[in-house]
Every structure is written in C-alpha cells, then in structure tokens.
C-alpha positions in Angstrom: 15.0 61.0 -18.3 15.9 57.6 -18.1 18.5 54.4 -19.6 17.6 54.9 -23.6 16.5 51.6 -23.7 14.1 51.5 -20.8 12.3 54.6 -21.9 8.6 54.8 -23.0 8.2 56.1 -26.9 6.6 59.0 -25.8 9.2 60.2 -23.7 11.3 61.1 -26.4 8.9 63.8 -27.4 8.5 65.3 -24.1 4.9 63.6 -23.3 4.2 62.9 -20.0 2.8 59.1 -20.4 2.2 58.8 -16.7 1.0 55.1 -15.7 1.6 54.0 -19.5 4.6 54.9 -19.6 5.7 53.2 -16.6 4.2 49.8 -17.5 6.2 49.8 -20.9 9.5 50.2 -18.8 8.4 47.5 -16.9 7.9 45.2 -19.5 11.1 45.9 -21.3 12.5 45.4 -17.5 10.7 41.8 -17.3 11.8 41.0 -20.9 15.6 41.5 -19.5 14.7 39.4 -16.7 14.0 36.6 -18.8 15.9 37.1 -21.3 19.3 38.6 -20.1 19.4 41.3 -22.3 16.8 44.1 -23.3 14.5 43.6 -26.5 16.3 47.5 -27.4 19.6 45.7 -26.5 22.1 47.1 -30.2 26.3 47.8 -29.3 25.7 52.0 -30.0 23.3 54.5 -28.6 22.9 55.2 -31.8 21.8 52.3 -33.0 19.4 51.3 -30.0 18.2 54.9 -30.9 17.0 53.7 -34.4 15.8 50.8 -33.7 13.4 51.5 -31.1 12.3 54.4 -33.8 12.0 51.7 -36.4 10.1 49.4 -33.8 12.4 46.5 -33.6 12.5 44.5 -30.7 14.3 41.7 -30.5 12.2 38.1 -30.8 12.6 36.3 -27.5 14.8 33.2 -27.5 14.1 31.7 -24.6 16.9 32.6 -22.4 17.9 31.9 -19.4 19.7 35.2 -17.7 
C-alpha cells in the first residue's frame, strides 16, 4: 500500500485515486525534500495516523534538509 505518511487520503478507504493520488505523494515527497522531514512526520504510527485524519500538516519552516 505504501509508507503511511506518503499515502493519498483516499487510499485508506480502498479508492483507487489513480493520477491524484500519485501527485499528493509527490508533493508530500518534495515537501520532505525541502524540508527534511514529511509534513505527516509525528514519533508513532499512530499518531501520523490521526493526524493526517485530522488534516494537520506541519507549517513549513524553511529548512534546509
């Protein structure tokens, strides 16, 4: 399926996103790149789990990775 924090929303509920999907990963993939650490990025599954159900993403601070 994927790393949990990668992973489209829709996933999750079995949806195919296709394209969508695949452009949200790569967003959260360029945030990393810039950022050093995913906008999903908590210390527990479980709480990457509820905050990506929540919608929280992390603010950018201007990181260098």
């Amino acid at each position: 399926m994927g790393s949990l924090e990668y992973v489209a929303p829709e996933r999750f509920n079995g949806v195919d996103s296709g394209g969508a999907g695949d452009l949200y990963s790569l967003g959260v993939t360029l945030y990393q790149a810039l950022e050093g650490v995913s906008p999903f990025h908590r210390d527990t599954p479980t709480d990457v789990s509820a905050g990506r159900g929540e919608g929280q993403a992390q603010a950018p601070e201007g990181r260098q990775a």
